[in-house]
N, C-alpha and C positions, 0 to 999 in steps of 0.2 A: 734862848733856845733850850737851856738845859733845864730851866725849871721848865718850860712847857712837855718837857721828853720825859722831866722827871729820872733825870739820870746828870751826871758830871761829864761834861766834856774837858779837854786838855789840847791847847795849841805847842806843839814840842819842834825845838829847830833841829836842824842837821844832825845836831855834836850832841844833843838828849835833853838841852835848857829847857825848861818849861817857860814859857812866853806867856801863856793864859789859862785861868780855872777857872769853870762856871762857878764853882764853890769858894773859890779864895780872892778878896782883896785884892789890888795889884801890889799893894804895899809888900803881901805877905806872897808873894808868887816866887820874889825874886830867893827867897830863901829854903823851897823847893829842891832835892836835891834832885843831882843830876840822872832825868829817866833813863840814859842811852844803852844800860843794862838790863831792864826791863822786858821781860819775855815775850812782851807782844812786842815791844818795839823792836826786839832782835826780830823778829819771826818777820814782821812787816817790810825790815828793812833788804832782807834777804828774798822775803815772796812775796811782796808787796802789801800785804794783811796777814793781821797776828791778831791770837787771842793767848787768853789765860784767867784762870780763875786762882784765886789769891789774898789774903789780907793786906788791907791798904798800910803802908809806912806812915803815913799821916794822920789817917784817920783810926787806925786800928780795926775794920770792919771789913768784913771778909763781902769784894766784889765780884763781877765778870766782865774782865778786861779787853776790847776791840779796839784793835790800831790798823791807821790804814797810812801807807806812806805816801805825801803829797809831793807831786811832779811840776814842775814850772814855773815853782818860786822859790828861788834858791836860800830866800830866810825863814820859809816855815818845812819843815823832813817833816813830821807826822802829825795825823789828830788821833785824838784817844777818847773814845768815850770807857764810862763807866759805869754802873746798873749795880744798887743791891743787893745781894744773893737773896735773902730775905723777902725784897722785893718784888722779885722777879718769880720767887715763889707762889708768893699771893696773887700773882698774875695768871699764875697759870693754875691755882684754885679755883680764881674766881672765873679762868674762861671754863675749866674739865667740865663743868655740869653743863653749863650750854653745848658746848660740843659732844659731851656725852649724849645730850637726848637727842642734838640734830644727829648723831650717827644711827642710831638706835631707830630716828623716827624713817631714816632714809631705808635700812636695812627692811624695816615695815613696810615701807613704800615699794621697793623694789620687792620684796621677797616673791608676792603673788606672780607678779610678770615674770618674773623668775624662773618660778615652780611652772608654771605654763609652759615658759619656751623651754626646761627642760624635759616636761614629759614630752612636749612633742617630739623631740630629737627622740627621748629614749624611749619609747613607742613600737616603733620600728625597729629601731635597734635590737630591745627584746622580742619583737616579732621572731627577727631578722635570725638571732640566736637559738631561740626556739626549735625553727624550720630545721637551721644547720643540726643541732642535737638529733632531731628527726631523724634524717639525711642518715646521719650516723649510723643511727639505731637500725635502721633499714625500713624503718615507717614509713611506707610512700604511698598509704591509704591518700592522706590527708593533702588536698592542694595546697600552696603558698602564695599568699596575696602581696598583688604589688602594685599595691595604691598609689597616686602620686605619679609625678613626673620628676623628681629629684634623683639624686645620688641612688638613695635606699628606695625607691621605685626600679631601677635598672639593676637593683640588687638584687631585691625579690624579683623580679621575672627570669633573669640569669640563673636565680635558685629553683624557680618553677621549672624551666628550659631542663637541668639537671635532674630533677625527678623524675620529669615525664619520660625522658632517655633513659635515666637506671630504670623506671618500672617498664618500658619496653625491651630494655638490654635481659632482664630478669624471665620476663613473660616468654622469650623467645628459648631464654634457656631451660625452660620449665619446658615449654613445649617439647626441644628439641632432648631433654629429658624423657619424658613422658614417650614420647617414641622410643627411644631407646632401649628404653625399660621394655615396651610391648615387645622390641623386636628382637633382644634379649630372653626373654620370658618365651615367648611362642617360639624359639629354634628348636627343631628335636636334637639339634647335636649338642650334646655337653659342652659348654662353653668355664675355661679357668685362665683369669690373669693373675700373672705373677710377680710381682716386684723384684727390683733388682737386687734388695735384699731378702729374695727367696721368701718372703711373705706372701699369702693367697691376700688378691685387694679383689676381687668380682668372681662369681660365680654364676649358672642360672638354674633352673630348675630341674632341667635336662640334666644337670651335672648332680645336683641334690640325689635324684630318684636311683643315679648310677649309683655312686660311690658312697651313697648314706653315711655322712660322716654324725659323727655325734655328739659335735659343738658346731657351734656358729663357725662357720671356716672366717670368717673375713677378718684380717689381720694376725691370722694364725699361722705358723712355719709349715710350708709345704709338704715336712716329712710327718707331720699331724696327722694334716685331710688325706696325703696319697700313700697309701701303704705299697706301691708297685714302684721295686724300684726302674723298673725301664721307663717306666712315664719321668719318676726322677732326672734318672741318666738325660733322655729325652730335652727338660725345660734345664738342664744343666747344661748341654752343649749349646743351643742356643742361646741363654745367659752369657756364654763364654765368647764365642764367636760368632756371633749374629746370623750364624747361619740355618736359613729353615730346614725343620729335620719332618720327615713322614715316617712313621713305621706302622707296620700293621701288631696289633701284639694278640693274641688268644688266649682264653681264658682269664681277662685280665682282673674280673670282680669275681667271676661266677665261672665253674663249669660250663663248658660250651661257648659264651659268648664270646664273640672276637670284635675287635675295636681297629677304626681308622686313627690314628691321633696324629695334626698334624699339628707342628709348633712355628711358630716366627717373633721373633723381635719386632718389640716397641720400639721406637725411636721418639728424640725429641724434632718439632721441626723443621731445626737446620741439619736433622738426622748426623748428627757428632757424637751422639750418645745413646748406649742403649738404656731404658727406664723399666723393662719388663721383658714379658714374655704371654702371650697367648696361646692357648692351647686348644683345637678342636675337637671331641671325639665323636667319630662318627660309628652309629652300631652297624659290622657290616657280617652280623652272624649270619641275617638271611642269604647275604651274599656268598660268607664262607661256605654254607651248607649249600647252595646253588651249585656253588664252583665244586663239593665234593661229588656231590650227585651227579655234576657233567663228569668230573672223572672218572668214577662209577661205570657210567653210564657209557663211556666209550670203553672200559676195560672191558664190558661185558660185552658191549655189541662188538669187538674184537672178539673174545672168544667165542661169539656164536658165528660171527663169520668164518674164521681159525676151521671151526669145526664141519659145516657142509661143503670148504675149500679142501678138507684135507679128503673126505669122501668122495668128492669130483676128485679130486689128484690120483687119490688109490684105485679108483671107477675108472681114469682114463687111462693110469696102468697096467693095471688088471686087462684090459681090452689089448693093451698095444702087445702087451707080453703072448698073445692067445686067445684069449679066452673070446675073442671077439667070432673067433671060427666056429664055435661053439653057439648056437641058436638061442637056446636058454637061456647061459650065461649072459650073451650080448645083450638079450632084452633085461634082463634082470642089472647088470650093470649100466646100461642107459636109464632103465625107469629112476636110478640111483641118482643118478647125474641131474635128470630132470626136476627129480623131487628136489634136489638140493638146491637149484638153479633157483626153483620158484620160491623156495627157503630164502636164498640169497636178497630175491627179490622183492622180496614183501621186508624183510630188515632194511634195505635201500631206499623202500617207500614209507617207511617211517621214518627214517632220519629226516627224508625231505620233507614228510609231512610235519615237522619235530620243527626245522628250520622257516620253516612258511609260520607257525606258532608264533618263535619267538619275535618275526619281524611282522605280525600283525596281519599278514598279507591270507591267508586261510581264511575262507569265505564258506559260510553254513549256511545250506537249502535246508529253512526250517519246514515244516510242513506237516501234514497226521499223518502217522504211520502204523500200520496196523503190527504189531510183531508177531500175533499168532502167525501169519503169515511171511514172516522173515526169518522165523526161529526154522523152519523146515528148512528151509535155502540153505541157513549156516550148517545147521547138520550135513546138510550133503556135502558141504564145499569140506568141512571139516575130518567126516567119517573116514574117505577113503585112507589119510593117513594113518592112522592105526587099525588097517585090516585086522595085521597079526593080531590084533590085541584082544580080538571079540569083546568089545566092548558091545555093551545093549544102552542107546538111548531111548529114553521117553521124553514125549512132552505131556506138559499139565499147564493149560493155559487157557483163563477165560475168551471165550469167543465173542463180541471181539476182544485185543487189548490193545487198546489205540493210547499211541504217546506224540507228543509234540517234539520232531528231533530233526533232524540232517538223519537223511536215511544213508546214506553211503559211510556217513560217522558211525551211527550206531553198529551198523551191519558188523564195521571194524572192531567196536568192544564186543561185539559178542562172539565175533570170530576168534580174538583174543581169549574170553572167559572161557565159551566152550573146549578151544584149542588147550589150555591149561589146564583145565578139567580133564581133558582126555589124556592128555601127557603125563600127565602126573598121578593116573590109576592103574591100578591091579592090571594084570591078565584076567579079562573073563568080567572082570566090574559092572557095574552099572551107571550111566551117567542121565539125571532127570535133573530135565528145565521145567522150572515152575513158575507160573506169572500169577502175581495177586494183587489188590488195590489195598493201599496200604491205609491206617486208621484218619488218615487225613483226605485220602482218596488221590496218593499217589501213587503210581503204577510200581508196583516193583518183581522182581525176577531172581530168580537162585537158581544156578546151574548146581547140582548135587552129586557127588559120588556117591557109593557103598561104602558106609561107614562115619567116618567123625568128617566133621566139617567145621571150619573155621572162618568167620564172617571176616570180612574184608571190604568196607568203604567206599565206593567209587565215585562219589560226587566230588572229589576234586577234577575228576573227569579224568583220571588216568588209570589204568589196570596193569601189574603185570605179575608173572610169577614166572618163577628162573629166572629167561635173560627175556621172554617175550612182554613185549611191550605196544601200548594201543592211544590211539589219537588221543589227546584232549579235548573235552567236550565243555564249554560252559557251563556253569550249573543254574545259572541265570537264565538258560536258553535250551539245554537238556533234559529230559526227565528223569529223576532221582532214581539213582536203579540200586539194589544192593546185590554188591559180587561176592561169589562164596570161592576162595582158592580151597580144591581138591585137596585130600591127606588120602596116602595110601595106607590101603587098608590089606 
């Protein structure tokens, strides 16, 4: 067996005697010394097989020693082979080339099938990564394909599902932007958000045209864009205490104009925290100037009532004291009382005509009215109040001169103009109404005294001088007239 293996076996007993060598003689076995030292043999006898590699004592020739320890016959402990080193080298020369090319030929053989199954995996996978970079980026032009019924099929569609959601989640907030902006943009009130570290974060245009700041406000310190410190003060208390403040303030960019600004805190959601401060301003100059004109307007129509009250009072004492025995007198103190009464009374019927104005409810019989024909009437109703005054009216007026008005309205402004015309001339004066069609062929009118004359506007539809005052008239729906207030002369 050992020449066919082409190696040395060794039969060894228990205690290390060599019993048999495929290389040695029997003769010459028995003078072998004793293996039981032997490193495979220790190693075998302990783990049932031992190797080592080593120079043979016998032979001088460096082998690779395998021992395997035998069980069940109590006169042979182990076999031993033994191998060449030399030998075993040239064995494994002579296999490396064969096994070199079958590995080589195998790696060849495989590689293509290979290279195939892995780009399909990695196919998709780069798809797959692709998409997600996309995703990233915010690129959600492009769909994601999710070919397949596999893993990365349920991947890509999963990643499609995600797009189509972010670019509606997106589209919704563009829209819901884009309104914002309009309805930001179109407010006339000055609209300013403020951060909680007092930085301006929005503005709109309303705000722009007010306070013309001269940088970009947006991200700039509040005391920058609002040089007023009460707007300050103002988003300062709210800042601080969340509590909404209103003030009116005036003059607050510009002479004259006066401002609503109301302020309130931002909160976050669960409203635990304030984030800002909004600010509205609203322009309420036309208001302030309304609201002065009403007070105006009742201080005067108090002093004119003051005054034909205090002449009835002095008229009906005057009478009680005397003078009422007296014929003359009585009449002359009544005509007093009367006149002032009717005085009284036409200031009461403008307030109420004043009041029916402002709630809409005043109703105009338009219709053609001829004024040559109306201007006599008012003279008459007018004249006898300044007998004493000898005043001389004329008229000068195309025949006809027909206007489109509310005849009982007009009558009123010209009772008014004449009335102030006559009030406010000389002793002895002269008062001329003039009617002429104007370069457009609108009708117009000047009541004129002796002397200088000062034009005076009436198409807002209101007349007055002193404290007399006359309906409003549409200008939309009245014929444009020009009033001249009297100067004495």
């Amino acid at each position: 067996m050992g020449a066919r293996l082409d190696a040395r076996l060794s039969v060894i007993a228990p205690d290390g005697t060599v019993l048999s060598d495929s290389r040695l003689p029997g003769s010459l076995v028995g003078q072998l010394a004793n293996h039981s030292t032997r490193p495979e043999i220790v190693q075998a006898r302990q783990d049932g097989f031992g190797t080592s590699r080593r120079d043979s004592d016998t032979t001088g020739r460096r082998y690779l020693y395998v021992a395997r320890r035998v069980t069940g016959n109590p006169q042979i402990g182990f076999v031993r082979g033994a191998i060449h080193v030399e030998d075993l080298h040239a064995d494994e020369r002579t296999l490396l080339g064969p096994t070199a090319a079958l590995i080589v030929a195998a790696i060849v053989i495989l590689a293509l099938p290979a290279y195939l199954i892995v780009r399909r995996w990695a196919a998709p996978v780069e798809s797959l990564l692709e998409a997600g970079r996309k995703l990233a980026a915010g690129q959600l032009e492009s769909p994601i394909s999710a070919a397949g019924d596999d893993e990365f099929g349920e991947l890509g569609a999963a990643l499609e599902k995600t797009r189509l959601a972010l670019l509606d989640k997106i589209r919704q907030a563009e829209r819901q932007y884009h309104f914002l902006d309009l309805v930001v943009r179109g407010m006339k009130e000055g609209l300013l958000l403020v951060g909680a570290d007092r930085r301006v974060r929005l503005v709109n245009d309303a705000f722009l045209s007010v306070f013309r700041p001269q940088v970009n406000p947006i991200g700039r310190p509040l005391s920058e864009i609002v040089r007023s410190p009460q707007i300050i003060q103002v988003i300062e208390t709210v800042l601080e205490t969340g509590k909404d403040q209103r003030e009116r303030l005036k003059q607050l960019v510009e002479r004259g104009r006066a401002f609503e600004v109301i302020a309130y805190a931002v909160r976050t959601e669960d409203a635990e925290a304030r984030v800002g401060a909004v600010a509205l301003f609203l322009d309420v100059t036309r208001i302030e100037k309304l609201e002065q004109t009403r007070r105006d307007f009742v201080a005067n129509v108090s002093h004119e009532l003051r005054t034909p009250l205090t002449s009835i009072k002095a008229s009906a004492i005057t009478l009680v004291d005397g003078a009422a025995e007296d014929d003359v007198l009585r009449e002359r103190f009544l005509n007093t009382i009367v006149r002032q009464a009717d005085r009284m009374a036409a200031l009461v019927s403008d307030l109420s005509d004043l009041s029916r104005i402002e709630t809409g409810s005043i109703q105009l019989d338009m219709r053609d009215v001829d004024v040559s024909t109306l201007v006599p009437d008012v003279i008459h109703q007018v004249s006898p109040r300044y007998e004493e005054m000898g005043l001389h009216v004329s008229v000068d007026l195309p025949l006809p001169f027909s206007v489109r008005a509310d005849r009982g309205r007009l009558e009123q402004i010209l009772v008014n103009l004449v009335d102030n015309a006559m009030k406010f001339n000389r002793s002895g004066g002269t008062v001329t109404v003039r009617g002429r069609f104007g370069p457009e062929g609108d009708p117009c009118w000047r009541s004129r005294t002796a002397g200088s004359v000062s034009p005076t506007r009436t198409k807002s539809a209101s007349s007055s001088a002193s404290t007399a005052s006359s309906t409003p008239v549409p200008a939309s729906t009245a014929a444009p007239a020009w009033g001249f207030r009297s100067a004495n002369t």
